[in-house]
N, C-alpha and C positions, 0 to 999 in steps of 0.2 A: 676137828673132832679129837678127843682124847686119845693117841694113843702112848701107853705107856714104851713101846718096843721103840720109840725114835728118838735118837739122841736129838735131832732139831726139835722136837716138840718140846721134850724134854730142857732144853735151853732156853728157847723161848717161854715157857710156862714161868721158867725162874726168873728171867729180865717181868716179865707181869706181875709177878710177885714182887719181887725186888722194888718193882716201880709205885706197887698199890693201882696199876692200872685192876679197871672191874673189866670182867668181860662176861659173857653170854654163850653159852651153848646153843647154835639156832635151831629150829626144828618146825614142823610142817605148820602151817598156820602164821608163826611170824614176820611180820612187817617191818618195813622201815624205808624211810624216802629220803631223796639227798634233794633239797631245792623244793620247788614249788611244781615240776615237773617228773621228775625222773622217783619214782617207785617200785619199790623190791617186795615179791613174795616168799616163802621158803616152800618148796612143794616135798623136800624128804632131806633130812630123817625122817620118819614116825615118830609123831609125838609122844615122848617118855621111854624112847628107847635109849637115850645116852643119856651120861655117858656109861651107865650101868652095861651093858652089852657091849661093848668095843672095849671095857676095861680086860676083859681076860679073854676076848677075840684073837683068831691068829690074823693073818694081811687079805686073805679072800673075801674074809667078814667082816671088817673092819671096809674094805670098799664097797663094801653091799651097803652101808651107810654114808654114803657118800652126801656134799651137801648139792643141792638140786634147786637154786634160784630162778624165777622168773623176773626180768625185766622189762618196765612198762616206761615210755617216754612218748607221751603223748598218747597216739592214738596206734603205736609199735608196741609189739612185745617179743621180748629173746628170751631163750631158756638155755642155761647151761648148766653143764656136771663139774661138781670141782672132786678130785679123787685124787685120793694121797697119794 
């Protein structure tokens, strides 16, 4: 997620630019599958919250958006928190 206060984010943004890699902001509702098995939901952020909120957030609210993946492999599913 966006945030302007990290110098890592901040570095990395520029090598993704620098590179013309595209990327995506994920958020609630998004998909995407690796393989013919293994598929990912996004369950949070809130959709249309970022990266407008988290751009002038301090660190407490900026993890209140944390990104909130479900993973499904077969007939399994995991859910984890990834937080800055």
């Amino acid at each position: 997620m966006p945030n302007p206060h990290s110098a890592s984010y901040n570095t990395t943004m520029a090598q993704v630019a620098r590179k013309n890699i595209v990327h995506k902001t994920l958020e609630e509702g998004d998909t995407f599958q690796l393989g013919g098995e293994v598929a990912f939901e996004v369950l949070s952020p809130n959709k249309g919250e970022l990266p407008g909120n988290v751009m002038s957030s301090g660190d407490t609210a900026i993890n209140n958006h944390s990104l909130v993946i479900k993973m499904r492999y077969k007939e399994n599913s995991f859910s984890s928190v990834w937080k800055r």
